[in-house]
C-alpha positions in Angstrom: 50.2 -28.0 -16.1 49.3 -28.6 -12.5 50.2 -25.9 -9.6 49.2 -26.3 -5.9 47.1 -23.1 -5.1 46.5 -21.9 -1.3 43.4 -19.9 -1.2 41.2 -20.0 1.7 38.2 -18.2 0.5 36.0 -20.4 -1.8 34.6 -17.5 -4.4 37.9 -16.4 -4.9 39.7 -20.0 -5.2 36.5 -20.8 -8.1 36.9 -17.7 -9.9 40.6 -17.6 -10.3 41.2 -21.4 -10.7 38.2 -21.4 -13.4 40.3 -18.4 -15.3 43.6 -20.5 -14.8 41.9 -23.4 -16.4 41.2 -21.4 -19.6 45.3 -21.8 -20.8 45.5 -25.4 -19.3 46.6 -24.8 -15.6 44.9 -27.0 -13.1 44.6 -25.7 -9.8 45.7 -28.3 -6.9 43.4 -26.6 -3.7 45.8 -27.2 -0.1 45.1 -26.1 3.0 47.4 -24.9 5.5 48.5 -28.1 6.7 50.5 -28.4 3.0 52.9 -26.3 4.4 53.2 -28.5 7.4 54.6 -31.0 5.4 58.2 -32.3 4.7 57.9 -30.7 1.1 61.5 -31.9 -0.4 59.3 -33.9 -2.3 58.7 -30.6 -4.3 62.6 -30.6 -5.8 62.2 -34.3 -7.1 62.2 -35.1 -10.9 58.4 -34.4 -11.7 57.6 -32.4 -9.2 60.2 -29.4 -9.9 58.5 -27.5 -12.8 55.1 -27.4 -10.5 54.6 -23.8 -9.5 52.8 -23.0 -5.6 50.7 -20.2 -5.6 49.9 -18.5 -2.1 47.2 -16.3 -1.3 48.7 -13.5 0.8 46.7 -11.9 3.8 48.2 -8.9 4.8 46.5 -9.4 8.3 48.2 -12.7 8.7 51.7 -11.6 7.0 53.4 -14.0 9.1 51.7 -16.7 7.6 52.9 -15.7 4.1 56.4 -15.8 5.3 56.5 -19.1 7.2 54.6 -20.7 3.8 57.5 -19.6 2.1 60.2 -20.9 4.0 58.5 -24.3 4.2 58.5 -24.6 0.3 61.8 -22.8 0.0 63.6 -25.7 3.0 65.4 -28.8 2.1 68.8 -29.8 1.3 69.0 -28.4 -2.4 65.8 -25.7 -1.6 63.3 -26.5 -3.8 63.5 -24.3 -7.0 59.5 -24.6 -7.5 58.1 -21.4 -9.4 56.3 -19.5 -5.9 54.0 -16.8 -6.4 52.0 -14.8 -3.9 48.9 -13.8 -4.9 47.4 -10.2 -2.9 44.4 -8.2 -3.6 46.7 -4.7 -4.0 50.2 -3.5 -4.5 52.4 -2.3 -1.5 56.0 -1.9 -2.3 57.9 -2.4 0.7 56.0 -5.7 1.7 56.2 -7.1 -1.8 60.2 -6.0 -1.2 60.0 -8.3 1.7 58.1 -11.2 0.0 60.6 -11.5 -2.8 63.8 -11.2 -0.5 62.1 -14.8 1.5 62.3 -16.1 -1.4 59.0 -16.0 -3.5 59.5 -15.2 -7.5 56.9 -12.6 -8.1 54.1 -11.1 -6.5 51.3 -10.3 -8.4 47.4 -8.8 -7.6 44.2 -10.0 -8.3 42.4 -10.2 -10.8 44.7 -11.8 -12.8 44.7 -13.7 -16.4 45.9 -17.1 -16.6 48.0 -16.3 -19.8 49.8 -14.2 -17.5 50.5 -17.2 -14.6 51.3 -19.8 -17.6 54.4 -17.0 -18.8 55.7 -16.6 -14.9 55.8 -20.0 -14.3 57.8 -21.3 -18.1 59.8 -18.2 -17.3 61.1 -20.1 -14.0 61.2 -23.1 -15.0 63.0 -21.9 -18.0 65.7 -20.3 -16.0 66.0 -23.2 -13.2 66.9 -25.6 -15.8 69.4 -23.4 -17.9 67.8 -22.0 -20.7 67.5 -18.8 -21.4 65.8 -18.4 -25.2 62.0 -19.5 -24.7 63.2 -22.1 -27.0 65.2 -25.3 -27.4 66.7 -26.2 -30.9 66.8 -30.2 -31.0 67.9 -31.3 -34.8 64.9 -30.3 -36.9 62.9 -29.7 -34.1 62.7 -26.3 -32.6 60.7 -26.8 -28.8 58.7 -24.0 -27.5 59.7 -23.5 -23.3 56.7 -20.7 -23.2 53.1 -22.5 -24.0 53.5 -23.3 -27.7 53.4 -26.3 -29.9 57.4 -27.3 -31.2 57.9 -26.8 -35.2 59.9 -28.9 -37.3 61.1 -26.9 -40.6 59.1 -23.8 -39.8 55.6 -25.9 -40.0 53.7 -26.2 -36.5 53.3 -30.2 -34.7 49.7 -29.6 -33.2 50.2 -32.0 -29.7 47.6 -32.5 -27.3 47.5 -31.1 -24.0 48.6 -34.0 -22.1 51.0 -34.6 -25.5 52.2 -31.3 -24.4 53.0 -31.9 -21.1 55.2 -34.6 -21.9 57.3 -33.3 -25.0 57.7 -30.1 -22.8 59.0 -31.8 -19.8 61.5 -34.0 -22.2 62.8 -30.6 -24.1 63.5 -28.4 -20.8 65.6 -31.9 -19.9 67.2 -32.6 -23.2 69.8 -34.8 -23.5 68.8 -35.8 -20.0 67.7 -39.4 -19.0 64.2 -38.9 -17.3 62.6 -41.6 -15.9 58.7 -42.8 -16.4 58.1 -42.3 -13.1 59.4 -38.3 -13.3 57.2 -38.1 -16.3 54.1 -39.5 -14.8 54.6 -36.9 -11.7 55.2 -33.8 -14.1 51.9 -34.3 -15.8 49.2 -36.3 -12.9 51.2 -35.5 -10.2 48.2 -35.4 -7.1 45.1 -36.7 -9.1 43.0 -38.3 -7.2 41.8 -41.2 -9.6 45.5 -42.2 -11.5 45.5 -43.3 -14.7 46.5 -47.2 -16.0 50.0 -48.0 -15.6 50.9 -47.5 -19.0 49.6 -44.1 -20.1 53.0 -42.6 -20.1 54.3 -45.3 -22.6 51.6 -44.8 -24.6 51.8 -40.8 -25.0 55.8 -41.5 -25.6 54.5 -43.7 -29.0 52.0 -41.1 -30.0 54.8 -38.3 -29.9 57.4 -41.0 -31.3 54.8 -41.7 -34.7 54.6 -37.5 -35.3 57.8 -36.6 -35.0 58.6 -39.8 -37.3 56.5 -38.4 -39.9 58.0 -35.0 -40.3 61.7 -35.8 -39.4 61.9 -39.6 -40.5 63.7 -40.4 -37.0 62.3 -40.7 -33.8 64.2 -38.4 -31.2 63.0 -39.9 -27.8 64.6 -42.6 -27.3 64.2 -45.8 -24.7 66.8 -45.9 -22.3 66.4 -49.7 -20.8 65.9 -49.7 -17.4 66.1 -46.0 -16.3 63.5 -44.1 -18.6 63.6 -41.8 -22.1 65.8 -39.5 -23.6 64.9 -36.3 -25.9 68.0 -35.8 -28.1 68.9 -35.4 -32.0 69.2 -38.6 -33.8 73.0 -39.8 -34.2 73.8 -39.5 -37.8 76.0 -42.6 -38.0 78.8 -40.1 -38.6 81.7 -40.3 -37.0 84.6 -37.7 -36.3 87.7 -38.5 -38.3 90.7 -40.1 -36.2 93.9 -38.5 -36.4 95.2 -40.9 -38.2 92.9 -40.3 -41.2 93.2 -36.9 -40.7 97.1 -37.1 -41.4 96.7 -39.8 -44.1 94.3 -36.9 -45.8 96.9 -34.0 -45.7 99.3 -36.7 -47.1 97.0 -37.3 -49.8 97.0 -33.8 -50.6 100.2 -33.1 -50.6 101.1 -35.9 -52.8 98.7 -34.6 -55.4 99.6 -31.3 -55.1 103.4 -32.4 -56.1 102.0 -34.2 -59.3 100.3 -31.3 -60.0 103.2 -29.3 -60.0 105.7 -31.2 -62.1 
């Protein structure tokens, strides 16, 4: 999980992003300039589940506000997870933070665990689901940090496993494209990986949910990306036809039985 994190002083941008990287989160430092940007790049596919942290100086609250309003601009105003980080609790300014448009304010110190549940809990509720879970077929997908189940027993994924499968179950039944998957987990690395990591993540996740399930769930959609869905069972509703034909049945046997 990567976030972009806005924290000009260096002690306090080590510390916290050192205690964020203990429950998986990578820290994305950007400067003030970030927010200079045209940041509708922040509602694509990929980029929508990253959260933006801001550090808030209550000496430069105007700065806070304008930061906010930069993420929160574009044509469908980008649903990011936004948090503003202070050093103390003041009610009426944190009124005034939240009614721009940020999702929580919270103080330092903080614990990562507690970063990780504000940003699932957005991204939960931006893409409709409101359980911390997602029921596919057999396979019951954790939206809050943990590792899916299939019959009750734990699938132990890798982090960057992780990433993946979790950005495929908050979509289900969704197409998503490579290219949305590759954002959602590198995103602004500076060194990429090859070209086909994603493809290669998508057969790992494929070959353990084969062996516990005995079908494979994500599924190639050719040309336009994968698909996280419960197998089709081959069966098919009855037509009405049949239907009728059945209650005929019945009632035909029904009339022999009562002779």
């Amino acid at each position: 999980m990567q976030v972009y994190y806005f924290e000009p002083n260096d002690d306090i941008y080590v510390a916290t992003s050192r205690e964020m990287a203990e429950v998986g989160i990578e820290a994305i430092r950007v400067e003030e300039d970030f927010f200079d940007m045209d940041l509708a790049m922040l509602g694509q596919d990929g980029h929508e589940t990253r959260a933006v942290l801001i550090s808030h100086d209550d000496k430069n609250s105007e700065r806070t506000f304008r930061f906010i309003k930069s993420v929160r601009a574009g044509k469908k105003r980008n649903a990011n997870p936004l948090f503003i980080v202070r050093d103390f609790k003041s009610s009426n300014s944190t009124a005034d933070i939240l009614n721009a448009g940020a999702d929580d304010v919270f103080s330092r110190p903080f614990k990562g665990v507690e970063v990780a549940a504000r940003i699932n809990s957005v991204n939960r509720r931006t893409h409709g689901h409101v359980s911390p879970s997602v029921t596919v077929g057999d396979i019951v997908a954790y939206l809050d940090g943990r590792d899916p189940e299939v019959h009750g027993e734990r699938m132990e994924l890798t982090g960057r496993e992780h990433s993946i499968f979790n950005y495929l179950a908050l979509n289900a039944g969704r197409v998503i494209t490579k290219d949305a998957l590759y954002e959602s987990v590198y995103g602004m690395k500076d060194t990429p990986p090859y070209d086909k990591v994603i493809d290669v993540y998508i057969c790992k996740l494929r070959k353990k949910i084969r062996e516990r399930t005995g079908n494979t769930y994500i599924e190639t959609v050719y040309g336009r990306g994968y698909m996280f869905q419960a197998p089709d069972t081959g069966e098919e509703a009855p037509s009405v036809s049949d239907v009728a034909a059945n209650i005929e049945q019945g009632q035909q046997a029904a009339s022999f039985v009562g002779r």
